[in-house]
ROSE-4610 file (N, C-alpha, C; in Angstrom, 1 decimal, always signed):
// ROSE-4610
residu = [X/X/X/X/X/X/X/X/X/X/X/X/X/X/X/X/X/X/X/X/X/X/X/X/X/X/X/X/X/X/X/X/X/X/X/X/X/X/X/X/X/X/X/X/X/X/X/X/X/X/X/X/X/X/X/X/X/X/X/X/X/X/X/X/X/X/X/X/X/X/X/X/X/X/X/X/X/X/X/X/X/X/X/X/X/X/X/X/X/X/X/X/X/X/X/X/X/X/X/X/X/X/X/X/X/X/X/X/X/X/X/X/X/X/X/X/X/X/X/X/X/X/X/X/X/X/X/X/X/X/X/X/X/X/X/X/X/X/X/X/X/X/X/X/X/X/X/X/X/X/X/X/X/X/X/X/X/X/X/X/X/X/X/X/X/X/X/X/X/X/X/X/X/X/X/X/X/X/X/X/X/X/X/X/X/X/X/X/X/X/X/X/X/X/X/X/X/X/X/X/X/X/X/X/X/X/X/X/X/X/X/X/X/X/X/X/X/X/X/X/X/X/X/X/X/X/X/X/X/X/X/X/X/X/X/X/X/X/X/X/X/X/X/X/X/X/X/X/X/X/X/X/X/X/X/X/X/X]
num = [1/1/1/2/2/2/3/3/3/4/4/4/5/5/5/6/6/6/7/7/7/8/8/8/9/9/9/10/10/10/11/11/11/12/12/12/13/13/13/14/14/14/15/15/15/16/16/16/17/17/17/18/18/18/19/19/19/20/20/20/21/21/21/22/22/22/23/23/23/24/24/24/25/25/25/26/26/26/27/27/27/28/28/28/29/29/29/30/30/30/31/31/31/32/32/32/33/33/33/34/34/34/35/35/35/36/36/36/37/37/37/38/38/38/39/39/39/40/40/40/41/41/41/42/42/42/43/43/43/44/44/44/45/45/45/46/46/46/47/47/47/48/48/48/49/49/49/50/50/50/51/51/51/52/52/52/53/53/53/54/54/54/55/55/55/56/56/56/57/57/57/58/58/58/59/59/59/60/60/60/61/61/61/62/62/62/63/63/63/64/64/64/65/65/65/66/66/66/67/67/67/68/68/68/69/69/69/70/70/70/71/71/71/72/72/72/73/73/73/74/74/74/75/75/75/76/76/76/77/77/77/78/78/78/79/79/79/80/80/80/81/81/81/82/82/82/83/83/83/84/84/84/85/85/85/86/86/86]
x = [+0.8/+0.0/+0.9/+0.1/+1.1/+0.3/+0.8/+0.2/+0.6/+0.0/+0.5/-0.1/+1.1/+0.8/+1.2/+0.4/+1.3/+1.9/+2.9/+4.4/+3.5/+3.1/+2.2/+3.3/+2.7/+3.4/+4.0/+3.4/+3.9/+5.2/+5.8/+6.9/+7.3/+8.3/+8.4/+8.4/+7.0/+7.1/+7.1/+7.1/+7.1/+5.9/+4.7/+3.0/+3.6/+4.2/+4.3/+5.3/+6.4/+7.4/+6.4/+5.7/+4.5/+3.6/+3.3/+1.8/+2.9/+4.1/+4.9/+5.0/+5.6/+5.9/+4.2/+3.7/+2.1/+1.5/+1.9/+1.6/+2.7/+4.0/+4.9/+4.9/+3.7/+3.6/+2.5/+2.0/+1.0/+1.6/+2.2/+2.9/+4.2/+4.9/+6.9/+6.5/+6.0/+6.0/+5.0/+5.8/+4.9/+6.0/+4.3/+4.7/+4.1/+5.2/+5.3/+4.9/+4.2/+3.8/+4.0/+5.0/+5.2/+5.0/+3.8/+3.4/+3.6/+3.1/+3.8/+4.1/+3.2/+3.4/+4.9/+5.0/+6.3/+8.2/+7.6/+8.8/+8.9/+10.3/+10.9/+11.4/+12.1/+13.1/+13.0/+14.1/+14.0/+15.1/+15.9/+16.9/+16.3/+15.2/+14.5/+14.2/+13.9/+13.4/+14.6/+15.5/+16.9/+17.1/+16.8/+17.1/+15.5/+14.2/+13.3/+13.8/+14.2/+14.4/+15.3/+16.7/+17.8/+17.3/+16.5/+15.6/+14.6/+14.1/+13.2/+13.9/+14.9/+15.4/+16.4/+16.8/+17.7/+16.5/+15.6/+14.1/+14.1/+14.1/+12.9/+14.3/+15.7/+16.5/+17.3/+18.3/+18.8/+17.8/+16.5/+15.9/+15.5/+15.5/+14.8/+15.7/+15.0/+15.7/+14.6/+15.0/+14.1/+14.5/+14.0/+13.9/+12.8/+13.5/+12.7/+12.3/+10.6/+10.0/+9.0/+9.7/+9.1/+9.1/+8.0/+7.7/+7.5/+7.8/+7.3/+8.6/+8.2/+9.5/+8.9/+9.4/+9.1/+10.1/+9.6/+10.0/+9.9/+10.9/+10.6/+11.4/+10.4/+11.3/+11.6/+13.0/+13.4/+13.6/+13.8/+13.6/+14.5/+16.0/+17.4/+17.9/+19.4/+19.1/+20.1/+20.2/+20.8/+21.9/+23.3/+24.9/+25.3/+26.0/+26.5/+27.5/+27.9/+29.3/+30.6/+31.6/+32.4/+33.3/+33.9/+34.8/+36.0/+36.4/+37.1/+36.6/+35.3/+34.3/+34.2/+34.6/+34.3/+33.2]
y = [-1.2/+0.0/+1.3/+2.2/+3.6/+4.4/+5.4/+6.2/+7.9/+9.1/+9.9/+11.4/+11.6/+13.7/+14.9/+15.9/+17.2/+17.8/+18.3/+19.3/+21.3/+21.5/+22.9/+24.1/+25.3/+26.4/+26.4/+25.6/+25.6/+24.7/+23.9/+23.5/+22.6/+21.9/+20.7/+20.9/+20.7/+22.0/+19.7/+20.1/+18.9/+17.7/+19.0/+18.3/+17.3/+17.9/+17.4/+15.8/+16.0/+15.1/+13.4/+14.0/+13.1/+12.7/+13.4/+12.9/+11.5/+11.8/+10.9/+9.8/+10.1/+8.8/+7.6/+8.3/+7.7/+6.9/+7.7/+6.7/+6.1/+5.7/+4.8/+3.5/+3.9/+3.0/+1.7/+2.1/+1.4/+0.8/+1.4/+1.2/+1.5/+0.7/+1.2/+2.6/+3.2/+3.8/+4.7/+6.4/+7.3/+8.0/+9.1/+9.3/+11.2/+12.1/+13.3/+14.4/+15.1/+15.9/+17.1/+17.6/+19.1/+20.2/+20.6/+22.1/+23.2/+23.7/+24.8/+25.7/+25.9/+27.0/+27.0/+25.9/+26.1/+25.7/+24.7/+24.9/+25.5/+26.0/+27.2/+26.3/+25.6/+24.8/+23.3/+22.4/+20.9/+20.9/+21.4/+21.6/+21.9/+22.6/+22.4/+20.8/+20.7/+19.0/+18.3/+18.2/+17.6/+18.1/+19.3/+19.9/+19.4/+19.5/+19.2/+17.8/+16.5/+15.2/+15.4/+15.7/+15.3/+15.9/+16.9/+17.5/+16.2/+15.7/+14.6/+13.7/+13.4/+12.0/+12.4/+13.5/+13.7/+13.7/+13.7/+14.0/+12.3/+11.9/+10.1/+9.4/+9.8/+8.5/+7.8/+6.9/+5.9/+4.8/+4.6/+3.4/+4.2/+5.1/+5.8/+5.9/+6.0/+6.2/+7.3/+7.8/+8.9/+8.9/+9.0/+9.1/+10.1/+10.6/+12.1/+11.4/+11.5/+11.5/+12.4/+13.5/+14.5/+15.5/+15.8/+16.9/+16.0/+14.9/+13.9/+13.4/+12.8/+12.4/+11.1/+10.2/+8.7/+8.8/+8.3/+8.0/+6.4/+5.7/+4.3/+3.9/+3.3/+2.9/+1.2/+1.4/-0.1/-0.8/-2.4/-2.7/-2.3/-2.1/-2.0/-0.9/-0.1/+0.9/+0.9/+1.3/+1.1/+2.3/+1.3/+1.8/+2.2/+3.3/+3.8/+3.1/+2.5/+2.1/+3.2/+4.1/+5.0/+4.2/+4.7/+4.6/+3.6/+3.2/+2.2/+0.7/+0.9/-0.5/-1.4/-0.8/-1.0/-0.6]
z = [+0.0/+0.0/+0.0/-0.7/-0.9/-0.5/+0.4/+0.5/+0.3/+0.3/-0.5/+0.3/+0.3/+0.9/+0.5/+0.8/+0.1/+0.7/+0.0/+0.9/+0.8/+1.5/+0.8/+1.5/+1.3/+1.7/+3.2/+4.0/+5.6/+5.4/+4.4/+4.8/+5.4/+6.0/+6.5/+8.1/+8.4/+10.0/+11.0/+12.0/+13.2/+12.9/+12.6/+12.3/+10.7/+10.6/+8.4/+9.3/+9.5/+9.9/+11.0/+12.2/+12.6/+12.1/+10.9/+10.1/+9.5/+8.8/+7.8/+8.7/+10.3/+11.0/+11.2/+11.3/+11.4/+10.1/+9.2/+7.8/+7.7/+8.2/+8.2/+9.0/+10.0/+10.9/+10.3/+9.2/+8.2/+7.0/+6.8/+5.2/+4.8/+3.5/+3.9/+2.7/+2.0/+0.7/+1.1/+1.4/+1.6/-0.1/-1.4/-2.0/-1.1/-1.2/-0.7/-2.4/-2.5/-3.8/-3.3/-3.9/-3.5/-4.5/-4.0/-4.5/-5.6/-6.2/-6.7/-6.2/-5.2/-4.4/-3.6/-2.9/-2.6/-3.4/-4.6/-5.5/-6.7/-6.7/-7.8/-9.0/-8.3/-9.3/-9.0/-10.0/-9.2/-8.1/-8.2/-6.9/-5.8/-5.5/-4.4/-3.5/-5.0/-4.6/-3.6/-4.1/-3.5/-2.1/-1.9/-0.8/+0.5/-0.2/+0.6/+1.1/+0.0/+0.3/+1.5/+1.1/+2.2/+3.5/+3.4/+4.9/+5.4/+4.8/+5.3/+6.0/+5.0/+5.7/+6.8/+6.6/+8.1/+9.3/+9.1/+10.1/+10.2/+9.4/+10.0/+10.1/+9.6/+10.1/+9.3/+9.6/+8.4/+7.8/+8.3/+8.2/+6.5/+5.9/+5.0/+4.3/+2.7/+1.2/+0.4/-0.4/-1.2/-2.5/-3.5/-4.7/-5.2/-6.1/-7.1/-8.4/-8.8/-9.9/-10.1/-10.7/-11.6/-10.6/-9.9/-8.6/-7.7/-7.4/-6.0/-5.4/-4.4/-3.6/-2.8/-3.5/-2.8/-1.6/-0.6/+0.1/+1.1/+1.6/+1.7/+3.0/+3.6/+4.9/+4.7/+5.6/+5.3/+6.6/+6.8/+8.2/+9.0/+8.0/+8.8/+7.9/+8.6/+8.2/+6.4/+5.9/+4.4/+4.6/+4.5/+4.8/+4.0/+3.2/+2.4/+2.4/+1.3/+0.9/+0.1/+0.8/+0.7/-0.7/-0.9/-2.4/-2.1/-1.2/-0.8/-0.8/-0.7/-0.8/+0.5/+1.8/+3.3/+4.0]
């Protein structure tokens, strides 16, 4: 199940960040639709994402399609592998 919210002029405020934990607690795949009102460009986008996920944690991954931002929680948390391959 996917479920799906909008990013509106108020921004990524605490209420936006607990609504996301609460539909996570139901489902791994929240799709976030952000506004016109609040985006200029798609670099916004990039910036809204990495805001989210420093909010909900390593258990979280985000991906950008078009104006949306999937977002997906995983059971454990997903480790960057650095350029040395450790």
């Amino acid at each position: 199940m996917i479920r799906e919210v909008q990013l509106g002029k108020s921004g990524i405020t605490e209420n936006f960040i607990g609504m996301l934990k609460v539909h996570f607690s139901n489902c791994r795949t929240v799709k976030v639709t952000v506004l016109k009102s609040v985006r200029k460009n798609r670099d916004e986008l990039k910036k809204f994402s990495d805001e989210l996920l420093k909010h909900l944690g390593p258990n979280y991954t985000s991906k950008i399609i078009g104006f949306k931002i999937i977002l997906k929680k995983w059971r454990q948390p997903r480790i960057k592998i650095d350029e040395t391959g450790k």
